[in-house]
N, C-alpha and C positions, 0 to 999 in steps of 0.2 A: 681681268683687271691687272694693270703693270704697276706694281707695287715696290717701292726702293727703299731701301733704308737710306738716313742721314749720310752716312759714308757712302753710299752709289752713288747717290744726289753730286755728295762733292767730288767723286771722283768724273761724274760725268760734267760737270763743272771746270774741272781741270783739263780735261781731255778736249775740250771743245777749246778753251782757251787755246793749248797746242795746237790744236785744228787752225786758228784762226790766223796763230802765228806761224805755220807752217804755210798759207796760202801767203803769207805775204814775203813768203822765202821758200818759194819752194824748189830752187836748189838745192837747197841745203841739207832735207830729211825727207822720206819719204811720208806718205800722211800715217800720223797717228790716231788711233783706239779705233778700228776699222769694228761693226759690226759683231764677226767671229773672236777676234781679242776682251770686245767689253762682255761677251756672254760669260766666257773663261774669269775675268778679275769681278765681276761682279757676286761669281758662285764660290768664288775665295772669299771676299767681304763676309757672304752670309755668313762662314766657315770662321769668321774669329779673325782672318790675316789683317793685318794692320795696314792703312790706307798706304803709308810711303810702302810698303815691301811690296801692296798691290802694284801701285805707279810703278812701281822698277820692273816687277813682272810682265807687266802692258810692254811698257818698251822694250823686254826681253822676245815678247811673241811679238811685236811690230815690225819690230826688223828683223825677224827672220827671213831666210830666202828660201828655208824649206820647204818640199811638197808641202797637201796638205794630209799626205798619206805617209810616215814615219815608223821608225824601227826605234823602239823606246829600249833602254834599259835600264831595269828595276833589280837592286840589291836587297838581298830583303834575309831576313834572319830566317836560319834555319828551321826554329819553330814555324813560321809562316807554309813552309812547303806546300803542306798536304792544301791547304784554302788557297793558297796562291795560283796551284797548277788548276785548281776547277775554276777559279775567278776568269784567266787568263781569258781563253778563247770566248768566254761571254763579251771581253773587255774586244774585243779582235772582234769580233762581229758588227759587234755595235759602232767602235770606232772607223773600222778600217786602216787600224794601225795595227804593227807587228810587235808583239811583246817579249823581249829576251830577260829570262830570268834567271840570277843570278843568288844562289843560295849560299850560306855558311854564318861562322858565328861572326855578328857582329862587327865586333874588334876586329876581326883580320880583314872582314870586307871592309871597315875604314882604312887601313892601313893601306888596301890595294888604290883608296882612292886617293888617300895622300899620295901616293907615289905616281900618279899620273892617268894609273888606269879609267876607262872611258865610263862614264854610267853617266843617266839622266834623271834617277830619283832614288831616294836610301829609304830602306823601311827597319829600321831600328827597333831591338827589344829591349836595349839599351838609352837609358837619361845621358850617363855619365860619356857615352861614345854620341851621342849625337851633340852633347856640348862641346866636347875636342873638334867635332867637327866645323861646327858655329864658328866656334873662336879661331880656326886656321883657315874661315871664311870660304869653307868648302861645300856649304848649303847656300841657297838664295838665300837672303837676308829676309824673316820676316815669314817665310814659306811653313815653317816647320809647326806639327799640329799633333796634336797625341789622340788617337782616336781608338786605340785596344787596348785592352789589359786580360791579363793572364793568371792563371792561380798556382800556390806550390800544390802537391800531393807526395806523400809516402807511397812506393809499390812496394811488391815484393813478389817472391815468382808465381806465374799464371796457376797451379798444381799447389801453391806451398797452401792446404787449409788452415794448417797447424803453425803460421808462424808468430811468433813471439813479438812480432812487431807490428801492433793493432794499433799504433799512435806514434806522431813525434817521438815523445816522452821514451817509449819504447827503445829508442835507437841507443838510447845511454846504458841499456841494461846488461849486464854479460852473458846475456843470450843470444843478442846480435854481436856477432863477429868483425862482420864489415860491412860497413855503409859505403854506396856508390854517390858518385857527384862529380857534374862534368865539369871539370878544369875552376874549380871554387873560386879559382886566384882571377880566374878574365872570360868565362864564357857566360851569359847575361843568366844562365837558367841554373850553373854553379855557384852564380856569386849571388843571386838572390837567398837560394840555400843556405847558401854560411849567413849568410845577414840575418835570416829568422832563425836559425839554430844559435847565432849570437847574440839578440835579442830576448830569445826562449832561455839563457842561460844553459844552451847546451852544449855550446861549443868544444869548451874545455873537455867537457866528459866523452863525446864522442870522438875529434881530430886524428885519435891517435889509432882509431879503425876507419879512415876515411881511406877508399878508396879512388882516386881520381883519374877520373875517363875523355879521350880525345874529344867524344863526343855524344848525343843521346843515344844513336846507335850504337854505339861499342860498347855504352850503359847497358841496354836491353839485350844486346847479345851475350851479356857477361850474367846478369841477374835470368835470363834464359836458360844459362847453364847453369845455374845456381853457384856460381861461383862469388856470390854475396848475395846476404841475406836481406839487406831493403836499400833504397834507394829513394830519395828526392829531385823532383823532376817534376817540367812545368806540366801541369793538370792537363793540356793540347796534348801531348805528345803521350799522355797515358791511356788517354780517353782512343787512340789512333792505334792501339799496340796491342797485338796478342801473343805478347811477351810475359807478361807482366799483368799483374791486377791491383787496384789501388784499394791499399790498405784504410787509409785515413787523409784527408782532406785539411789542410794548415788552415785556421781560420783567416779569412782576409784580416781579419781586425789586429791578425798577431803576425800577419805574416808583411814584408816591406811593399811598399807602394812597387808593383810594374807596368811598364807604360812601353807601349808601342810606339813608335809617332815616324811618323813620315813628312819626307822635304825633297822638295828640289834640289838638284847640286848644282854649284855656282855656273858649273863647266856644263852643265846640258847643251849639246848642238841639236836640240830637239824640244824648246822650250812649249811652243804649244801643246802637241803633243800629251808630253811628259804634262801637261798641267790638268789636258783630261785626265790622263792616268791615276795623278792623285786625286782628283774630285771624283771618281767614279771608286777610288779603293774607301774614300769618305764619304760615300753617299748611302741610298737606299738600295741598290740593285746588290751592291755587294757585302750589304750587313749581313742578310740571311744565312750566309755563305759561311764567313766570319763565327759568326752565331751555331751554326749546324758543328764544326769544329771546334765549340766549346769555347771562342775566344768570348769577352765581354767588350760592349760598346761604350766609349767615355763619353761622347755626348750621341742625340738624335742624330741618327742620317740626316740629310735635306733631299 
């Protein structure tokens, strides 16, 4: 049974109008909402996208002149790695499209796309960076969708049994010498950190043994040599690491909201594509995956 919600209804409503208007001008545009396009903005609708952001999306896959075979490229936050590189060639199979991935923190991957650089979907661990992006209209309008979250934890070294740091609370004590935390001021898994340590009322008390790392690796190479005594770090990257063993667990309730979310970028020369790409990283085939990696899912697959 072919089943629609209100919004397909009027989206296929719309769509057909254009049809109708495009046959009585059809110089002008080539035909609109072909088939392969309405499957794509219908599996957005179910997804939450709002009907005009769907409509621009249609027109963005309509007039494409691309195969139907594409080399996507996906930005995607460094946390993501480890789930991204098994998702991949699942995605490559099934599609028959070519997946370039493109890892680091956040913020700098925005920055590479303000500045021109090519991509065709952003996978943010960042709210605060994928709004800068919105607003300097470097996402589709309307695309953007939050579908992971993530947890803080405490480590401290893989060997240390005896460490003094069995809690948050812990890190304020003059037992702990120096707390790790990656770039607190702009990396999405440092500034989370300072957000529940400044929340927890701990800020004050620990800052001034804060140690600040390029990045989770240079964390775990550093708390490896024991060259500090704990460290907070997204719960993915701890769960992946035989660096390091997790002391204590932030409770979600005390620790700040983290969101994943993914979007198209305005500039994709690859709009169909790129639009499997995010319906298949938002669906069922790639939650488990997701999942198996420790991340959490913010709404059902479809």
């Amino acid at each position: 049974m072919n089943i629609r919600t209100a919004r397909e209804e009027e989206f296929s409503r719309q769509g057909a109008k254009a049809q109708r208007d495009q046959e009585e001008r059809p110089s002008q545009t080539p035909g609109w909402f072909p088939a392969r396009v309405q499957s794509s903005v219908f599996a957005f609708l179910r997804l939450g996208v709002s009907s005009s952001a769907t409509l621009a999306l249609a027109a963005a896959l309509a007039f494409t002149t691309s195969a139907r075979a594409g080399e996507i490229t996906l930005h995607a936050a460094a946390s993501l790695t480890a789930a991204l590189q098994e998702i991949a060639p699942a995605f490559e199979t099934a599609s028959g499209h070519k997946l370039k991935l493109i890892f680091g923190n956040s913020d700098e991957l925005a920055r590479a796309l303000k500045e021109g650089g090519p991509g065709d979907v952003f996978f943010s661990a960042s709210d605060e960076t994928m709004d800068a992006l919105e607003k300097a209209k470097l996402l589709l309008e309307g695309t953007r969708q939050a579908v992971l979250s993530n947890g803080l934890v405490v480590i401290v070294p893989h060997g240390d049994i005896g460490t003094p740091a069995a809690s948050a609370f812990d890190l304020a004590t003059a037992e702990v010498k120096k707390v790790g935390l990656v770039k607190p001021e702009s990396v999405p898994g440092g500034v989370y950190a300072r957000e529940y340590l400044k929340k927890a009322k701990l800020w004050e008390r620990v800052k001034d043994k804060v140690v600040s790392f390029e990045s989770t690796a240079a964390l775990l190479a550093a708390i490896d040599a024991t060259e500090i005594e704990a460290a907070i770090i997204f719960k993915t990257d701890a769960l992946i690491s035989k660096k390091a063993r997790i002391a204590a667990e932030i409770p979600a309730d005390q620790a700040p909201r983290i969101t994943y979310a993914l979007a198209l970028t305005a500039a994709s020369r690859q709009p169909e594509p790129a639009s499997e790409l995010v319906l298949y990283l938002a669906g069922a085939k790639a939650a488990p995956v997701f999942e198996k990696y420790g991340f959490i899912r913010l709404r059902a697959p479809q």
